[in-house]
C-alpha positions in Angstrom: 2.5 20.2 -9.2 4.0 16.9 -10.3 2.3 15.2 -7.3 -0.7 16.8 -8.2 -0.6 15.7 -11.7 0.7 12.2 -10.5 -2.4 11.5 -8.1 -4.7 12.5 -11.2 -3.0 10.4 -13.5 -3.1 7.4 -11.2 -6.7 7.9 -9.8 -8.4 9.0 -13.1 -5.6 7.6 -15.8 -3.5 9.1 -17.7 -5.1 9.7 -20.9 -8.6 11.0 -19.1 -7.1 13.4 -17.4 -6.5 16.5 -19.2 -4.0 19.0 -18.6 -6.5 22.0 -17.8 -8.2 19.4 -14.7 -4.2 19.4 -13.7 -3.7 23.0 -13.9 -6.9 23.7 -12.3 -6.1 21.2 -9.1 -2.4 22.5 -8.8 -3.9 26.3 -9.1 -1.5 26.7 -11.9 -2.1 28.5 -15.4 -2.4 25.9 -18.5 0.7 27.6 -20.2 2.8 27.0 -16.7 2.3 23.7 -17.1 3.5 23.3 -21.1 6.4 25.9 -20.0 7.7 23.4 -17.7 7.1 20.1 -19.6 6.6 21.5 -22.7 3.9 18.7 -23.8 0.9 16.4 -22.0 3.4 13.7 -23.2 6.6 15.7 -21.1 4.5 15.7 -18.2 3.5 12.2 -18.4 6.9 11.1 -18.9 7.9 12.8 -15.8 5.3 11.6 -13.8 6.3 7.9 -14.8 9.9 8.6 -13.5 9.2 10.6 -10.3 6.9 7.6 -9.6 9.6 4.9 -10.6 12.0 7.5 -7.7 10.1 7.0 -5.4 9.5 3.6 -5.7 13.4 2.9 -6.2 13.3 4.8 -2.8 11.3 2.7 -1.1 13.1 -0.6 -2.8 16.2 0.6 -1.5 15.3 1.5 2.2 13.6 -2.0 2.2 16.9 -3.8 1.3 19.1 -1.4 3.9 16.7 -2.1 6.9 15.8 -5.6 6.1 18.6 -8.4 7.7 21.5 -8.1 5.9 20.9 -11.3 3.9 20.0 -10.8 0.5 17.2 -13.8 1.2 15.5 -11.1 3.7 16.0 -8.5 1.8 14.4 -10.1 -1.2 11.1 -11.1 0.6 11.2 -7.7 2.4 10.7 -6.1 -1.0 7.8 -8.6 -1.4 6.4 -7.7 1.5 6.9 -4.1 0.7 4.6 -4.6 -2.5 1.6 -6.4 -0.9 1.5 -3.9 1.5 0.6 -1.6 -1.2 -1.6 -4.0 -3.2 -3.2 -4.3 -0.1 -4.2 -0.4 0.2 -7.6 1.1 -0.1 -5.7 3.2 -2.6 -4.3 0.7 -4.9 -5.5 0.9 -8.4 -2.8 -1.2 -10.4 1.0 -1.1 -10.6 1.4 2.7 -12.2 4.1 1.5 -14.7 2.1 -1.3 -16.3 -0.6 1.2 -16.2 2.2 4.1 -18.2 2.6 1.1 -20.7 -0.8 0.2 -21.4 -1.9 4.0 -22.1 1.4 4.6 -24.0 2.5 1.2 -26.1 4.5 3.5 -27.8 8.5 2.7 -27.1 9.4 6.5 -28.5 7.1 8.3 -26.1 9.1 9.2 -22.6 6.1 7.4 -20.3 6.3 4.6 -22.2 10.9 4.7 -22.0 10.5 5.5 -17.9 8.6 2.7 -17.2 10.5 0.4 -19.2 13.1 1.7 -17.3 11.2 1.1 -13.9 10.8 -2.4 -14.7 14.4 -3.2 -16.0 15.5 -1.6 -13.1 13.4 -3.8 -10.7 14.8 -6.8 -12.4 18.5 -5.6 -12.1 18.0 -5.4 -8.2 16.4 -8.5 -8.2 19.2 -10.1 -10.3 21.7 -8.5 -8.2 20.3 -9.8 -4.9 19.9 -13.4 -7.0 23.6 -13.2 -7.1 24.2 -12.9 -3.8 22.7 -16.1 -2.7 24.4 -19.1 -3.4 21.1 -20.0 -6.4 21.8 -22.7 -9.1 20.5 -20.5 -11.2 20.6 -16.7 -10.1 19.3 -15.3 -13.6 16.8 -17.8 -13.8 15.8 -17.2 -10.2 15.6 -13.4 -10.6 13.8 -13.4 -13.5 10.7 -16.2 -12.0 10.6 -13.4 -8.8 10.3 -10.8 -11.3 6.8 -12.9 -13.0 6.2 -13.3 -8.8 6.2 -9.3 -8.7 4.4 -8.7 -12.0 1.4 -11.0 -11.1 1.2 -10.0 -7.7 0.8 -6.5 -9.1 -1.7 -8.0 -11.7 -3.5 -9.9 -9.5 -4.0 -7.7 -6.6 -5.5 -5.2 -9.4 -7.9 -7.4 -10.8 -8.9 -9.7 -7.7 -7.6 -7.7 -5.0 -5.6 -8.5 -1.8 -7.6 -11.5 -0.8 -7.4 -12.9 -4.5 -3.9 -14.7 -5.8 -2.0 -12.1 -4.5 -2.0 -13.3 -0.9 0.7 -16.1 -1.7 3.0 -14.1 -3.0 5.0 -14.3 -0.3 5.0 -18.0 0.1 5.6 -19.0 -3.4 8.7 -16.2 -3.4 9.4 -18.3 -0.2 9.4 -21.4 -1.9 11.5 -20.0 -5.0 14.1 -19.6 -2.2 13.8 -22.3 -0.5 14.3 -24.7 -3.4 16.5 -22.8 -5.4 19.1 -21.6 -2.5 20.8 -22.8 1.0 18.5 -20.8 3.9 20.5 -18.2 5.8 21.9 -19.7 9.4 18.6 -18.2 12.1 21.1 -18.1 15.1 
């Protein structure tokens, strides 16, 4: 049902989509639906953290199969998110699209993906840290405006636009900013 819901929210946003079209798609009575997340705004706010799961899923299995450098690892994740800019499917970065519809910071959409994107930053940070950077914060924070345009760009101009050099400027944020990892 939340999948349902999710698929809705993302394809049709969140505010156009009423909680009858969800019921109706997930073959579920109206009152299962408020039962469960007891408000449009409950199920919203669930949808915005299932999504950010999932995505911290990904993140993570990214890092654990990419080398075990944290410069890999870090342009793995990049890779990760072109990969779905680049989809048929893509519509815009769901959290940025949970914080347009909801600006406000009491409603639980608007908390998750707040959450979502501090929690993107953190990893980021953390892997920062891990390289021998002059700057690690610094450096984590300029990926972070790498991962937020690419996500901004890629819904606005598409894959061909400004998000195709994502990877190379991330690449060059390395490259000047830490020693490369010995290639033997």
């Amino acid at each position: 049902m939340l999948r349902i819901a999710g698929d809705l929210f993302y394809r049709k946003g969140i505010r156009a989509t009423g909680v009858d079209l969800v019921a109706t798609e997930a073959d579920v009575a109206p009152t299962t639906l408020y039962r469960l997340f007891t408000s449009k705004d409950g199920l919203v706010g669930a949808y915005v953290e299932n999504t950010h799961h999932d995505f911290r899923h990904q993140v993570t299995t990214t890092i654990h199969n990419a080398a075990p450098h944290p410069h890999d690892q870090i342009l793995a994740i990049f890779d990760l998110v072109l990969q779905q800019v680049s989809s048929t499917q893509y519509r815009g970065c769901p959290m940025l699209m949970a914080l347009a519809e909801f600006p406000d910071p009491d409603l639980p959409a608007h908390r998750n993906a707040v959450t979502a994107k501090s929690w993107f930053r953190d990893t980021i940070s953390q892997l920062t840290h891990q390289l021998t950077a002059d700057n690690p914060t610094e450096l984590a924070d300029h990926l972070t405006l790498v991962f937020e345009g690419l996500h901004a760009s890629g819904q606005s101009l598409g894959p061909q636009g400004p998000a195709k050099h994502a990877r190379t400027l991330v690449e060059k944020l390395l490259t000047t900013t830490t020693p490369q990892p010995n290639t033997l």
